[in-house]
C-alpha positions as CSV (number, residue, x, y, z in Angstrom):
1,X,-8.3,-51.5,25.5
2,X,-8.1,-55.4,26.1
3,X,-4.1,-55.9,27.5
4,X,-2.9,-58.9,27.4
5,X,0.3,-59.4,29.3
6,X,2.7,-61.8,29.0
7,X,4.0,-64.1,31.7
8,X,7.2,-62.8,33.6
9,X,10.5,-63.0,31.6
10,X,12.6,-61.1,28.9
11,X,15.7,-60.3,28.8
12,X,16.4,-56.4,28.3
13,X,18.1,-55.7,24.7
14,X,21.4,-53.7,25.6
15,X,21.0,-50.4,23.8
16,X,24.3,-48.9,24.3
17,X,27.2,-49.5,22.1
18,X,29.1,-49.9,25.2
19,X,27.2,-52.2,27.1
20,X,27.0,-54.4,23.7
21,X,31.3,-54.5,23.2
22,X,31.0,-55.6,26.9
23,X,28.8,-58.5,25.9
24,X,30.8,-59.6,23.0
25,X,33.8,-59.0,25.0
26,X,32.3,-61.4,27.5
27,X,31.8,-64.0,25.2
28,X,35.4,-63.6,23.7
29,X,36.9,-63.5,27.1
30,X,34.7,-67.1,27.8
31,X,36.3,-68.8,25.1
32,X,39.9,-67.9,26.0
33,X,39.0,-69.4,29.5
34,X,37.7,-72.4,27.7
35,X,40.7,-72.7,25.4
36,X,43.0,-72.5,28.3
37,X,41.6,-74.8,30.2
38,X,40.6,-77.4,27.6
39,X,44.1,-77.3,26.4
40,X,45.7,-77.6,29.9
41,X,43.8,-80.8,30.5
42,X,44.5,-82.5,27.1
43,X,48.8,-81.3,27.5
44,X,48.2,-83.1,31.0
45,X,46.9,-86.5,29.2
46,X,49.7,-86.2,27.1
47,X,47.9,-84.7,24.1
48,X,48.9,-81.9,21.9
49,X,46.0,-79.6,21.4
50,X,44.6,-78.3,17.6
51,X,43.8,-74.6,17.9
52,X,40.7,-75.6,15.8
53,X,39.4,-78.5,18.1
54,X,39.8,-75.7,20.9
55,X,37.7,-73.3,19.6
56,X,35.1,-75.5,18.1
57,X,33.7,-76.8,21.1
58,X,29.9,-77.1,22.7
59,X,30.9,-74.7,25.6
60,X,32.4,-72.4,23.2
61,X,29.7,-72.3,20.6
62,X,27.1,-72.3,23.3
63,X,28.6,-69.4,25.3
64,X,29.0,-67.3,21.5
65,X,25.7,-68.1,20.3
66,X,24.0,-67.5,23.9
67,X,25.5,-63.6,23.7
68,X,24.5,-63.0,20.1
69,X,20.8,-63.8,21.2
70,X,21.3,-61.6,23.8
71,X,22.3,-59.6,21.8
72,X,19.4,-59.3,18.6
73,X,20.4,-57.2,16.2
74,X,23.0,-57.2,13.5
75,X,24.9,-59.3,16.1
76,X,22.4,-62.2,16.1
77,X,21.4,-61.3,12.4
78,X,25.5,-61.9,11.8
79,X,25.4,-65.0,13.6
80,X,22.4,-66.4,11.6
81,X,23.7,-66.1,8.6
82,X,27.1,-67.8,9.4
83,X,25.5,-70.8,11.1
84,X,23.3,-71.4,7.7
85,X,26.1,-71.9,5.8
86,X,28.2,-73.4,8.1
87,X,25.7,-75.9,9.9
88,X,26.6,-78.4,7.4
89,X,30.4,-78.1,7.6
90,X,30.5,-78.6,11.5
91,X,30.2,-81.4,13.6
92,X,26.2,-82.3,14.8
93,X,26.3,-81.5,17.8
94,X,27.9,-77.9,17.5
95,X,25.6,-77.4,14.3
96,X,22.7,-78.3,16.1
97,X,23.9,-75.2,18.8
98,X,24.7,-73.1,16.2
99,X,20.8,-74.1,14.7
100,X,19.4,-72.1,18.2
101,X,20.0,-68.8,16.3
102,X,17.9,-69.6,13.6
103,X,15.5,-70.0,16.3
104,X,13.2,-67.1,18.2
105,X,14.8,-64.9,20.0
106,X,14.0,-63.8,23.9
107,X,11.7,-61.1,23.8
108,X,11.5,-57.8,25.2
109,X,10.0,-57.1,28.8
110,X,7.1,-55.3,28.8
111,X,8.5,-52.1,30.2
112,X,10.9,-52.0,27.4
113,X,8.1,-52.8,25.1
114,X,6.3,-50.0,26.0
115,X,8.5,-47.6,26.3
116,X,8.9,-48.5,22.6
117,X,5.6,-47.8,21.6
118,X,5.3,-44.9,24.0
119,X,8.0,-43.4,21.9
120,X,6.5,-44.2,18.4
121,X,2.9,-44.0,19.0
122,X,2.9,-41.2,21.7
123,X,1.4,-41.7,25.7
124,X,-1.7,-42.2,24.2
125,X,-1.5,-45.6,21.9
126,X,-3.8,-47.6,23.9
127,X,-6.6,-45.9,22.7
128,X,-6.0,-46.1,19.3
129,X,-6.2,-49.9,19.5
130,X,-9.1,-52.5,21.0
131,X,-6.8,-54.8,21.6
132,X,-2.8,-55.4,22.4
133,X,-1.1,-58.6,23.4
134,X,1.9,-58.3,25.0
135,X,3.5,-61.4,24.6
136,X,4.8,-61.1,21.2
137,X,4.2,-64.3,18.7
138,X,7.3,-64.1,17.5
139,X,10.6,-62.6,18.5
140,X,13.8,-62.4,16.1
141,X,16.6,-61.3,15.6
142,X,15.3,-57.5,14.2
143,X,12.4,-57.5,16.3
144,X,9.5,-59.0,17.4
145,X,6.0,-59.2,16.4
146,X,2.3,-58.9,18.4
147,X,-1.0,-59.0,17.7
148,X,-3.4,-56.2,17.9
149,X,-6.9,-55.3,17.1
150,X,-8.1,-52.1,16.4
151,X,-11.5,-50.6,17.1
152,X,-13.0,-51.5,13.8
153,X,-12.2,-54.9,13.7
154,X,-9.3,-55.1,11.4
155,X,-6.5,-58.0,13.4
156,X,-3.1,-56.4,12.8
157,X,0.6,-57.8,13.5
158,X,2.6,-55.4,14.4
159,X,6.8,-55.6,14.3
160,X,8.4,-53.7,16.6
161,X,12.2,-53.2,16.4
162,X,14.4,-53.4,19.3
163,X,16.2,-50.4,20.5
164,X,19.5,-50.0,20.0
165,X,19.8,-51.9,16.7
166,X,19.7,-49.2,14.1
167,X,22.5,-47.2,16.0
168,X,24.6,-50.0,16.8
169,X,25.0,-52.0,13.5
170,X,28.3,-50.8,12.6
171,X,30.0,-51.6,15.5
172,X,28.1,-55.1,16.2
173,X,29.0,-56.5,12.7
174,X,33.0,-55.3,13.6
175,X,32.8,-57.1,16.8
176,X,31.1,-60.3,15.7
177,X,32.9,-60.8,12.6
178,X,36.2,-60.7,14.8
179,X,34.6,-62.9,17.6
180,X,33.4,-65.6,14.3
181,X,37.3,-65.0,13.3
182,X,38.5,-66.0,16.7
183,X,36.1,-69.0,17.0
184,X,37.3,-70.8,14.2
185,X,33.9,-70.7,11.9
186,X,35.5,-68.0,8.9
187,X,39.0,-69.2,7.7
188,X,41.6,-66.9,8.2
189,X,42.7,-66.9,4.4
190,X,39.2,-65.1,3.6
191,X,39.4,-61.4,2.8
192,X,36.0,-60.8,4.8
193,X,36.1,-56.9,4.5
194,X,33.8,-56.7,1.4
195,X,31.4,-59.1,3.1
196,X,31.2,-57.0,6.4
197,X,31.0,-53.7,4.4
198,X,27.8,-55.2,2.7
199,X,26.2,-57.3,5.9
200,X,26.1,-53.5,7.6
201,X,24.6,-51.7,3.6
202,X,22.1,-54.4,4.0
203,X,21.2,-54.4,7.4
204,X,21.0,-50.9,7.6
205,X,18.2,-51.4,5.1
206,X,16.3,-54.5,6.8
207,X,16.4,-51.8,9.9
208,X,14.7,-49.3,8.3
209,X,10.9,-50.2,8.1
210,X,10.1,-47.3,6.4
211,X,12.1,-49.2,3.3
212,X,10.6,-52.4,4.4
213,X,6.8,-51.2,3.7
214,X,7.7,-50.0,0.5
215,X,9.2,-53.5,-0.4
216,X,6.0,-54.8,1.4
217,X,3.9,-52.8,-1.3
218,X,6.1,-53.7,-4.3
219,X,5.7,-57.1,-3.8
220,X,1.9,-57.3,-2.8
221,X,1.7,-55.4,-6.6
222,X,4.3,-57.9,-8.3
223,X,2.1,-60.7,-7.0
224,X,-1.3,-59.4,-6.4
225,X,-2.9,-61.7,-9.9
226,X,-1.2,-64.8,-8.5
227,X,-3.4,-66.8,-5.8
228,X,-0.8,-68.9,-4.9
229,X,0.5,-66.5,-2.2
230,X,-0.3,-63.7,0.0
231,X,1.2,-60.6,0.8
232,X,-0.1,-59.1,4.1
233,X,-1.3,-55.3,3.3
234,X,0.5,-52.7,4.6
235,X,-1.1,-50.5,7.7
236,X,0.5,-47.3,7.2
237,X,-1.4,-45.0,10.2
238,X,0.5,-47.2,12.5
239,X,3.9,-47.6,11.3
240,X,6.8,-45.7,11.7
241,X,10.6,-46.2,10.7
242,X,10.6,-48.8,14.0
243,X,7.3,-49.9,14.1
244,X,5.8,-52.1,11.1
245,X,1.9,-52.4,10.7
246,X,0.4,-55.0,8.6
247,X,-2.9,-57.4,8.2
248,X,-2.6,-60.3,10.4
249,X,-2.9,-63.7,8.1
250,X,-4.1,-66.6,9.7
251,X,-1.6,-69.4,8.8
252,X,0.6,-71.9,9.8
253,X,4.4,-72.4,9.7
254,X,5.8,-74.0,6.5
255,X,7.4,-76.5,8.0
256,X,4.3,-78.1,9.5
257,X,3.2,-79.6,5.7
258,X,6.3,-82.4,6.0
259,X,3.1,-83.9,7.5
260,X,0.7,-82.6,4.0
261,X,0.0,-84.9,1.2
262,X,2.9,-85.2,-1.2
263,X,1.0,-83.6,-4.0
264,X,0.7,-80.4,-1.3
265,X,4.4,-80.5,-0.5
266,X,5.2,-80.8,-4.7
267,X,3.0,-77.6,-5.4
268,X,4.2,-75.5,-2.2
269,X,7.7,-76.5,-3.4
270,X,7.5,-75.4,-7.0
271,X,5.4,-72.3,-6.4
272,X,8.3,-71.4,-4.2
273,X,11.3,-72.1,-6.6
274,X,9.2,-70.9,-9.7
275,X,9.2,-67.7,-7.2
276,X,12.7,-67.5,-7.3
277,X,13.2,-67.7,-10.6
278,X,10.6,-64.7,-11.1
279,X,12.1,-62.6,-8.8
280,X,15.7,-62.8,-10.6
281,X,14.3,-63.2,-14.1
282,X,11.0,-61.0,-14.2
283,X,11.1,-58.5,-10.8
284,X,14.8,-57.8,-10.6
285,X,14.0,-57.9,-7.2
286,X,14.0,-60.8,-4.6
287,X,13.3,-61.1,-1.0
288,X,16.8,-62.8,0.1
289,X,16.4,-63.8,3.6
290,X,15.4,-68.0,3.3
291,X,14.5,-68.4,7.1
292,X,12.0,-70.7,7.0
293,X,9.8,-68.3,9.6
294,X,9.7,-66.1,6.4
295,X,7.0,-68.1,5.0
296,X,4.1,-69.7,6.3
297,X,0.8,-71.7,4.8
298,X,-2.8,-71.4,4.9
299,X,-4.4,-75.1,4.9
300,X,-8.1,-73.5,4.0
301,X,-6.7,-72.1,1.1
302,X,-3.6,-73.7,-0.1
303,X,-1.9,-70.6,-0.6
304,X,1.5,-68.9,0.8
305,X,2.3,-66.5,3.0
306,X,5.1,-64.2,2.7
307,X,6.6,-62.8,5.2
308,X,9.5,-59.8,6.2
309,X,10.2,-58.4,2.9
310,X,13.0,-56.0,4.9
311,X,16.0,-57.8,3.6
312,X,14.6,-57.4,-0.5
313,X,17.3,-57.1,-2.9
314,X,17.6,-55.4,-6.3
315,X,19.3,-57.1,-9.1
316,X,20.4,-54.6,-11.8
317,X,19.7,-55.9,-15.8
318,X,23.0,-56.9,-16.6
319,X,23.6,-59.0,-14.0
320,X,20.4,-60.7,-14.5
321,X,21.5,-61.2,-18.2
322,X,24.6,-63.0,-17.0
323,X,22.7,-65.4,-14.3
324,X,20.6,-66.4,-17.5
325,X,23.2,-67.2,-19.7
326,X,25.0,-69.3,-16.8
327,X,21.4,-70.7,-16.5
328,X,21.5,-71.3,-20.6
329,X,25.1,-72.7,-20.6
330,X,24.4,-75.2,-17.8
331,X,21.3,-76.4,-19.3
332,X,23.2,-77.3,-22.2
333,X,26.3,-78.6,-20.8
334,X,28.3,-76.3,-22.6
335,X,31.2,-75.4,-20.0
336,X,33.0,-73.1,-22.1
337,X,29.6,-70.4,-21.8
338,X,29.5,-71.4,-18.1
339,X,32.9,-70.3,-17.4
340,X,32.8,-66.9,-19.1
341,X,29.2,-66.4,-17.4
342,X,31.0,-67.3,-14.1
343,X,33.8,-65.2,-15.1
344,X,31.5,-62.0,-15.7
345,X,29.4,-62.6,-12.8
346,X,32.7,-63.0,-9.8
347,X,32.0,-66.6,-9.0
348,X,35.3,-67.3,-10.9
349,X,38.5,-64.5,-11.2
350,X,41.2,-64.8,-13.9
351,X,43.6,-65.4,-10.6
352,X,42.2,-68.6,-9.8
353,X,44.2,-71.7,-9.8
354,X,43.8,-73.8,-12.8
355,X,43.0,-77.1,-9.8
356,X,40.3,-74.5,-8.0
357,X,38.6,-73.5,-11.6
358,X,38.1,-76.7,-12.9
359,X,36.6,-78.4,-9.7
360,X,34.3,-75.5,-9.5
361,X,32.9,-76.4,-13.0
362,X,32.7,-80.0,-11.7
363,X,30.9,-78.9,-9.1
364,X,28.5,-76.9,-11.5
365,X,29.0,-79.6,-14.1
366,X,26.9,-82.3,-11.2
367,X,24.2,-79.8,-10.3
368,X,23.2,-79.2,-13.7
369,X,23.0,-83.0,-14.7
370,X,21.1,-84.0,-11.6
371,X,18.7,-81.1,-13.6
372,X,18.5,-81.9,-16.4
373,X,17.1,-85.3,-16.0
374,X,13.5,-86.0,-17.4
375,X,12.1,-87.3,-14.3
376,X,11.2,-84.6,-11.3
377,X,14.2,-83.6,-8.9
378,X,13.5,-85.9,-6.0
379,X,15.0,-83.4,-2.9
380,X,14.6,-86.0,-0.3
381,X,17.3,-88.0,-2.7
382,X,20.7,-86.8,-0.9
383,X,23.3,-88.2,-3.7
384,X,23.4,-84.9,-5.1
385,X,24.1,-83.3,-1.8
386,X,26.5,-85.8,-0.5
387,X,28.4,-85.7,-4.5
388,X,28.9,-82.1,-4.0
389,X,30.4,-82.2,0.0
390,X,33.1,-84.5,-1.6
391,X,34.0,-82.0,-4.5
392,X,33.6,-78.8,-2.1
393,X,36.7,-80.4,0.4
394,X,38.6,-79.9,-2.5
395,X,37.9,-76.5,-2.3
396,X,38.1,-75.8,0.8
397,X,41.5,-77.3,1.2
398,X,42.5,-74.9,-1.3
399,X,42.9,-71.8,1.0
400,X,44.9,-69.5,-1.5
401,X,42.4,-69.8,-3.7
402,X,39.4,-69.1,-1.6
403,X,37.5,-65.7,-1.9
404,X,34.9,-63.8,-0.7
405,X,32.2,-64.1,-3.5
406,X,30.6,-60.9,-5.0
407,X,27.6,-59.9,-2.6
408,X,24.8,-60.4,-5.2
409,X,26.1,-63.8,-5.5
410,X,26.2,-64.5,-2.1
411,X,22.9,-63.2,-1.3
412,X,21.2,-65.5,-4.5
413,X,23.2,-68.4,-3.1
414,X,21.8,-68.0,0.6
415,X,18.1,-67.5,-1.0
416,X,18.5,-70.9,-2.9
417,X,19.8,-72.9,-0.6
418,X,17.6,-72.1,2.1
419,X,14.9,-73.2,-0.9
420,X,17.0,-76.8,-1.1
421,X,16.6,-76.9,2.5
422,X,13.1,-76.7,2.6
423,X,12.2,-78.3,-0.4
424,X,14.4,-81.0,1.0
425,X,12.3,-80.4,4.5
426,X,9.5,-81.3,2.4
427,X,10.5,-84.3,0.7
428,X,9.5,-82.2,-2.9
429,X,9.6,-83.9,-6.4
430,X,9.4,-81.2,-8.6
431,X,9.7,-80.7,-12.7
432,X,13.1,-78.3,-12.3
433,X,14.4,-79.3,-15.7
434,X,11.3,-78.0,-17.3
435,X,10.6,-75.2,-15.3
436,X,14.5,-74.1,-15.6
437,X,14.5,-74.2,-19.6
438,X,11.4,-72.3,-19.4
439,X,13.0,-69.3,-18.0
440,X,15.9,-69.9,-20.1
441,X,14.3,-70.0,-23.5
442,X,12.6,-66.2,-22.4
């Protein structure tokens, strides 16, 4: 067997639930120290200290965001899904810290590594394969990913989960969502139990790969007439419930075509939305996570590569029917139907205050008539964007109103604005009015 190792380096993954509380704890007890000093300094200048401005500063953020990718897991998972939807809402350069857990994580060493495989494969994987590389080409916040060959020539990718993760979910989405709490980044008013409860369902799920390679299989069926993308095939001899096998797909990261022609970044953009739009409408099924890592692009080709199908979501009929007739209401500017759809689906509750429902609508009111216009959505045009910041401070000023949304909502709204964010990445103009009523005339 060819090894290939990588270069010295790695942080080890701590395994025990204890040793993980200590590193949370460390982080927590970091930006105490902070606060206190920080706030000692400005009461000697002769300034009187916001809580918030404490909290939210680089050392803080950098010292949190440093532990949770230490971390991996459900803690950096956690973390990753906070600083998507929050990126916007903070100041640059603490978004721009916050961004680092969207980014790989450290891997493994070695000798973790392959005690890993040791445990999944037996002492006797390396004859099994041609060909291991060590140095994983990609590392997240799950697990990480390396390339292997086997003796009959098929390249593989192979995702092996950290240790530790599975068994310590429960507590490391208690522990983060109090350290998030004490930095500053949830407001208090939210009643985040729901959320949590939900975060650990589905991350228990994205855990186990045995689930994973049956999503992996549903979707290479669901998609397998369209040659506009690429589902890696499933290797099933070598994967386990922490070890994932699949074809290797030569490709490159999405991101890389803000470079392609514009007719390239159009298609790439619409295939991806009209995706979307399948998987609620048709599938009943969607593949929720929107890190861009999850999907990749093969120049030769022109098609798309889809990637970590582990967070895949199921939408049950009725709650498809109401997303459609929210979709139908919209697209006809009736706001009456909009706000019973809302109503029905959770995004709005009978409790609301009269001020927080109707800018709501507003909001939903400017995103259907930047739509609905003739001419393709232009996402490299910001208006819209910048229109709906102004109407969401209302909102957010609005603390008794705020609530934690239903999970299927939340889950549909992270998978379409990571969407925006790429087709805004990529500079897209696409035909959404037209592709929209499409699926609403079904």
């Amino acid at each position: 067997m060819a090894f290939r190792s990588p270069p010295p380096g790695g942080r080890l993954v701590p395994q025990s639930r204890l040793a993980r509380l200590a590193r949370i704890g460390s982080a927590a007890a970091g930006v105490s120290g902070n606060m206190l000093v920080q706030g000692t300094g400005r009461l000697l200048r002769g300034q009187a200290p916001a809580l918030s401005d404490l909290l939210l500063t680089p050392a803080n953020i950098t010292r949190v965001t440093d532990e949770l990718a230490r971390l991996r897991g459900a803690a950096m998972k956690l973390g990753q899904l906070v600083s998507m939807d929050a990126g916007r809402s903070l100041p640059p350069e603490l978004a721009a810290i916050m961004a680092r857990l969207r980014n790989a994580a450290e891997p493994m060493p070695e000798a973790q590594l392959r005690a890993v495989l040791d445990a999944n494969w037996g002492a006797g994987w390396h004859e099994q394969l041609a060909e291991f590389h060590f140095e994983p080409m990609a590392a997240a916040s799950i697990g990480e990913v390396h390339r292997a060959k086997t003796h009959d020539g098929r390249v593989l990718a192979i995702k092996v989960q950290y240790p530790g993760v599975r068994e310590s979910i429960e507590s490391d989405v208690d522990n983060v969502g109090t350290l998030l709490r004490l930095t500053g980044l949830v407001p208090s008013g939210i009643d985040t139990r729901p959320l949590l409860a939900e975060a650990k369902r589905q991350l228990r799920e994205e855990a186990d790969y045995r689930s994973e390679a049956r999503y992996l299989q549903s979707f290479a069926a669901l998609l397998g007439s369209d040659d506009a993308f690429v589902v890696p095939a499933l290797v099933p001899e070598f994967s386990t419930d922490t070890v994932l096998a699949m074809q290797f797909v030569d490709s490159v990261p999405i991101e890389t075509l803000d470079n392609a022609s514009q007719a390239t970044c159009d298609r790439v953009a619409a295939k991806l939305i009209e995706l979307f739009l399948r998987e609620l409408f048709e599938f009943g099924l969607m593949q929720t996570d929107p890190n861009f890592a999850n999907y990749r692009f093969q120049p030769e080709s022109g098609r798309i590569v889809l990637l970590d199908f582990g967070a895949s979501r199921a939408f049950a009929p009725e709650l498809v029917a109401r997303f459609k007739r929210l979709l139908q209401a919209g697209l006809e500017g009736d706001r009456t139907a909009a706000k019973q759809a809302m109503l029905d689906i959770g995004i709005l509750e009978n409790g609301h205050p009269r001020i927080f429902e109707v800018s709501v609508l507003v909001m939903v009111d400017t995103i259907f008539q930047a739509i609905r216009s003739a001419d393709p959505f232009d996402f490299a045009d910001s208006s819209l964007v910048e229109k709906l910041e102004n109407q969401g401070r209302a909102l957010t000023e609005r603390r008794d109103a705020l609530r934690a949304p239903p999970a299927d909502v939340l889950f549909l709204q992270r998978k379409l604005g990571g969407l925006f964010l790429l087709a805004t990445r990529l500079k897209a103009r696409v035909p959404l009015a037209q592709m929209l009523q499409d699926y609403a005339d079904r």
